[in-house]
Residue frames as a rotation matrix with the C-alpha (Angstrom) as fourth column:
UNK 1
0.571 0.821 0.000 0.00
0.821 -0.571 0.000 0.00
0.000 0.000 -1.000 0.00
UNK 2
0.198 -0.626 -0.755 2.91
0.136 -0.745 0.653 2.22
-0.971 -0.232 -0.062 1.29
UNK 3
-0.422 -0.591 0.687 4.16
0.574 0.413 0.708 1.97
-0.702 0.693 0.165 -2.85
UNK 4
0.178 0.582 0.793 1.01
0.967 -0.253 -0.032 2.80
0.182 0.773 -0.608 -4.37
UNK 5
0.915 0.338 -0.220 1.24
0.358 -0.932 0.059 6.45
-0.185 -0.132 -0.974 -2.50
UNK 6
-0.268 -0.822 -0.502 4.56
-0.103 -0.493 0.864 7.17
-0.958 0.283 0.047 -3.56
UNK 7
-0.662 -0.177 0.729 3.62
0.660 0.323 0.678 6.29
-0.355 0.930 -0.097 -7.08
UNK 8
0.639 0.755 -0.146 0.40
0.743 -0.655 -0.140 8.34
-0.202 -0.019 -0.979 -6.83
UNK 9
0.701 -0.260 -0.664 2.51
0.307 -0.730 0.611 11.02
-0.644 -0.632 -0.431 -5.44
UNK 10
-0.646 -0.763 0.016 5.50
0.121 -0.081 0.989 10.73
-0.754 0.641 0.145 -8.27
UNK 11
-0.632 0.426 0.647 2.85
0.702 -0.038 0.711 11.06
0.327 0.904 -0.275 -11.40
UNK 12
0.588 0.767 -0.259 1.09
0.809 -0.561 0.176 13.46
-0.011 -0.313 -0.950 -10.05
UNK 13
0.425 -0.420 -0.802 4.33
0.097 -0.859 0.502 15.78
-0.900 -0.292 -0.324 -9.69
UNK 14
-0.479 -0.634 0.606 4.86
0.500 0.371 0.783 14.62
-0.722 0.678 0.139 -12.84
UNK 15
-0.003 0.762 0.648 1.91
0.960 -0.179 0.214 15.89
0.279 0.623 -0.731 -13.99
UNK 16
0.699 -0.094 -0.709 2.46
0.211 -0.920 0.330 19.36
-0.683 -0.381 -0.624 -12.70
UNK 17
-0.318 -0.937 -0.145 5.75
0.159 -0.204 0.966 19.58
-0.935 0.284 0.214 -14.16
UNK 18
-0.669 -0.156 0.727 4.37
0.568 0.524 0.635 18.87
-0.480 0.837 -0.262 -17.54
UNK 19
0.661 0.722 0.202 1.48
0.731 -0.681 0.043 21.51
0.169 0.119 -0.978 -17.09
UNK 20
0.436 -0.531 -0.727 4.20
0.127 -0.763 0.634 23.76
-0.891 -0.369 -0.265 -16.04
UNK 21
-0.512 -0.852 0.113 6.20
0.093 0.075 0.993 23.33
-0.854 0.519 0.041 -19.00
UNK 22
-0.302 0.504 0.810 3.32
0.948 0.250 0.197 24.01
-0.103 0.827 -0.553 -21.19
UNK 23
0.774 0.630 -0.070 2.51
0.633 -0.774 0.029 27.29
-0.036 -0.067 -0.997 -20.06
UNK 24
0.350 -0.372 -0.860 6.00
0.020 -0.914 0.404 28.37
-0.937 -0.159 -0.312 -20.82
UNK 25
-0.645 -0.487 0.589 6.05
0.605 0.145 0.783 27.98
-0.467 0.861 0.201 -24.34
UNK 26
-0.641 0.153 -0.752 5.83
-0.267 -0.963 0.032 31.02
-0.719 0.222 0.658 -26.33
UNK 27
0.466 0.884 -0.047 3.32
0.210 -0.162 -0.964 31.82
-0.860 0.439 -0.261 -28.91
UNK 28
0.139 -0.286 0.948 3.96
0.982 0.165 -0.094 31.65
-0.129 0.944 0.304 -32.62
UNK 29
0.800 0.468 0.375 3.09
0.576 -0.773 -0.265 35.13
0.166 0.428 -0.889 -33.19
UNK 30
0.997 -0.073 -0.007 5.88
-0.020 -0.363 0.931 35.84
-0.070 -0.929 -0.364 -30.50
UNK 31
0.574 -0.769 0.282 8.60
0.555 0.618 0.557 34.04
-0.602 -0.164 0.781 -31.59
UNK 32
0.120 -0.809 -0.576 11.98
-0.688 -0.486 0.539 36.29
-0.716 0.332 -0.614 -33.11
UNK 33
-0.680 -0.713 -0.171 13.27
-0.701 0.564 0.437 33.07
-0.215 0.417 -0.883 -34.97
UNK 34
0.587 0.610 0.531 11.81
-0.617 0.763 -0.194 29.72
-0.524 -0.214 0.825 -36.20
UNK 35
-0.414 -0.719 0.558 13.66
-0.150 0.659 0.737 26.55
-0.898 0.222 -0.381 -37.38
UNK 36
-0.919 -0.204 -0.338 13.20
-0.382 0.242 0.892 24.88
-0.100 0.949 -0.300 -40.73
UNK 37
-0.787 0.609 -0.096 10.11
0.505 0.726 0.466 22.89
0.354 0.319 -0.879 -39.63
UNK 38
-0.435 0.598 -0.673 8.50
0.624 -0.338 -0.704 25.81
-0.649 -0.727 -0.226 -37.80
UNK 39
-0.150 0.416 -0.897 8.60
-0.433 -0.843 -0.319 28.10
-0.889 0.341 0.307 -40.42
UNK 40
-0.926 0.327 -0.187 7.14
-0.191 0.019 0.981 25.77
0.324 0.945 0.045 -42.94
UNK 41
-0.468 0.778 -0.419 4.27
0.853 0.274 -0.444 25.13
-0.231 -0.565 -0.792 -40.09
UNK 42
-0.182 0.426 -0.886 3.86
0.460 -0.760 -0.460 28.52
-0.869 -0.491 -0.058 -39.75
UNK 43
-0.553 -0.367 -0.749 4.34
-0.461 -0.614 0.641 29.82
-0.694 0.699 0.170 -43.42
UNK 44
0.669 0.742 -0.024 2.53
-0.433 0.364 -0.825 26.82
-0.604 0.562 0.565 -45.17
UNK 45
0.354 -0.719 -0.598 5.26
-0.833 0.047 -0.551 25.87
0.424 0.694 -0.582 -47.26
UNK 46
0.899 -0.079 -0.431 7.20
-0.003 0.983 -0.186 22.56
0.438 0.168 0.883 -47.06
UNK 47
0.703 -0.675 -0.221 10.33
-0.012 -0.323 0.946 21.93
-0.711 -0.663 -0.235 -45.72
UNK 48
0.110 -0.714 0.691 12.01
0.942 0.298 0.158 20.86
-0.318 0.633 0.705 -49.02
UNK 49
0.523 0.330 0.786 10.74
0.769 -0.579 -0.269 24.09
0.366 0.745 -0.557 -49.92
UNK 50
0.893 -0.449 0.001 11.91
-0.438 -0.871 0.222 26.84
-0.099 -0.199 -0.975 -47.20
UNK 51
0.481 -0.868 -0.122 15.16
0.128 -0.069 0.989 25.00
-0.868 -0.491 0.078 -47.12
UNK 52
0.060 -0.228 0.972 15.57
0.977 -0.184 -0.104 25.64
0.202 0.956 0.212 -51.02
UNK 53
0.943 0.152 0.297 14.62
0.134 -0.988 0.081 29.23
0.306 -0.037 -0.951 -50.03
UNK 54
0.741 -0.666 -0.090 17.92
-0.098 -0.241 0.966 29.26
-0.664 -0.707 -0.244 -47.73
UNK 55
0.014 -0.843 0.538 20.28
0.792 0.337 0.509 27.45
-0.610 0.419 0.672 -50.18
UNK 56
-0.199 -0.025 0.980 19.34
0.971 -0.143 0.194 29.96
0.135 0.989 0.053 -52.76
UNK 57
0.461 -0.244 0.853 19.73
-0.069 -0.968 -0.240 33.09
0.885 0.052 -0.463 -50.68
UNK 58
0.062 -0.828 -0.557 22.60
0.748 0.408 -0.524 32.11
0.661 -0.384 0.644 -48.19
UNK 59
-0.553 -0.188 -0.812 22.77
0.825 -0.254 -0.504 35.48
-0.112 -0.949 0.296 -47.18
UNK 60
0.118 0.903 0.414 19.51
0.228 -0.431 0.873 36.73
0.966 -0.008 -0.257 -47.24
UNK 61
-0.373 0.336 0.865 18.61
-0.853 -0.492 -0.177 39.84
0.366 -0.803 0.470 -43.92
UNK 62
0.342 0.905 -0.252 15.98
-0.630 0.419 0.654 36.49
0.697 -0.065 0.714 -43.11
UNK 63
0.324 -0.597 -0.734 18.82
0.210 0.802 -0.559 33.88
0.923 0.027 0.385 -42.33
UNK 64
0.553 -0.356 0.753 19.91
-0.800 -0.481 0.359 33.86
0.235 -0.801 -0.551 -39.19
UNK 65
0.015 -0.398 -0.917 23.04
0.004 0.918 -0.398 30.74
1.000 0.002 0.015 -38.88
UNK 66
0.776 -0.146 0.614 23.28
-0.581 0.215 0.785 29.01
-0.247 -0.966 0.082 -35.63
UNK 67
-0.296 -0.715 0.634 26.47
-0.107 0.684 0.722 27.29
-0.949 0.146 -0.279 -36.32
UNK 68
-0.988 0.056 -0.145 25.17
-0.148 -0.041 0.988 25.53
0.049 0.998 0.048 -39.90
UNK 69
-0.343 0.930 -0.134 21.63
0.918 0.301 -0.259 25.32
-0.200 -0.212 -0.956 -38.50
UNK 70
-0.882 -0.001 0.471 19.75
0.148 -0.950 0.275 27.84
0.447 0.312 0.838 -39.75
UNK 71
-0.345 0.846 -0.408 16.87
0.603 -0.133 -0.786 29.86
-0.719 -0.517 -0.464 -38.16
UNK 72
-0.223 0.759 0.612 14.18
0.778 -0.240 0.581 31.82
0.587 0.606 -0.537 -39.91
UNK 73
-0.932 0.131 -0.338 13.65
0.158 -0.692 -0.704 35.45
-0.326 -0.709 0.625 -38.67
UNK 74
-0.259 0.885 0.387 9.90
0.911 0.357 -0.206 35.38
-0.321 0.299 -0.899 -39.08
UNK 75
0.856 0.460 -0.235 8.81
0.189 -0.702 -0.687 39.28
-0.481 0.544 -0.687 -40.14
UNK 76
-0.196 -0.653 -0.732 11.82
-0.633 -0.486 0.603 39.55
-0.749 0.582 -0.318 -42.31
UNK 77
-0.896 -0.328 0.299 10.81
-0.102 0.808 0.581 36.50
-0.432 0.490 -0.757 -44.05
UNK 78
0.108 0.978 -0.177 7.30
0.669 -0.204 -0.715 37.63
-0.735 -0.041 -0.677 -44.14
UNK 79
0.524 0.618 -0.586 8.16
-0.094 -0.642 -0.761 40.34
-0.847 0.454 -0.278 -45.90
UNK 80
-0.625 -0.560 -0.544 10.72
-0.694 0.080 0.716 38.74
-0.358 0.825 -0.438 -48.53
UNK 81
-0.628 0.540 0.560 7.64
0.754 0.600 0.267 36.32
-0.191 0.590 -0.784 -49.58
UNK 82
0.418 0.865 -0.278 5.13
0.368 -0.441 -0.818 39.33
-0.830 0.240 -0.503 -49.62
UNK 83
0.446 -0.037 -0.894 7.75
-0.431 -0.885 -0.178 41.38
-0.785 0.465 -0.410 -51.92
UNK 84
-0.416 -0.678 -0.606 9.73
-0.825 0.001 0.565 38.95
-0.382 0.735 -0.560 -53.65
UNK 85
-0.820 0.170 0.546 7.61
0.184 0.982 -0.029 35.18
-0.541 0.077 -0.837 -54.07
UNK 86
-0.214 0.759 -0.616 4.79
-0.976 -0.191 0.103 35.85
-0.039 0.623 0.781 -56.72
UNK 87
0.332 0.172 -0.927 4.95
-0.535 0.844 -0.034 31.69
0.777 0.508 0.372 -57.62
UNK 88
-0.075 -0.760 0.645 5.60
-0.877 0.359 0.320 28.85
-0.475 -0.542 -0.694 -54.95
């Protein structure tokens, strides 16, 4: 019996933790950067696709390298698809 209430007691603080750790993840809208798969969530756009975007403007204002990982600066990239993508 003594077992079950530590187990109770351990998934339960588990469960906290995990509600905790949800409420501290930012909002899309929010976010400065986005990786490769965020900003084809967020953008609509495949990943084969945004990472063609990168290869083929290296150093695009948008680009932001982490090492060779690139990030996606989300309103700079907004506005190089509003001014420069006509076709995807």
């Amino acid at each position: 019996m003594r077992w079950s209430v530590i187990y109770i007691e351990n998934t339960e603080l588990k469960e906290i933790t995990e509600t905790k750790h949800e409420h501290l993840q930012m909002p899309w809208w929010n976010k400065f950067t986005f990786s490769v798969q965020e900003a084809s969530e967020y953008f609509g756009f495949s990943d084969k696709k945004i990472r063609k975007l990168i290869d083929e403007n290296e150093d695009a204002d948008f680009i932001l390298w982490n090492g060779s990982r690139p990030r996606i600066k989300r309103t700079l990239f907004e506005q190089f698809v509003n001014e420069k993508l006509t076709a995807i």
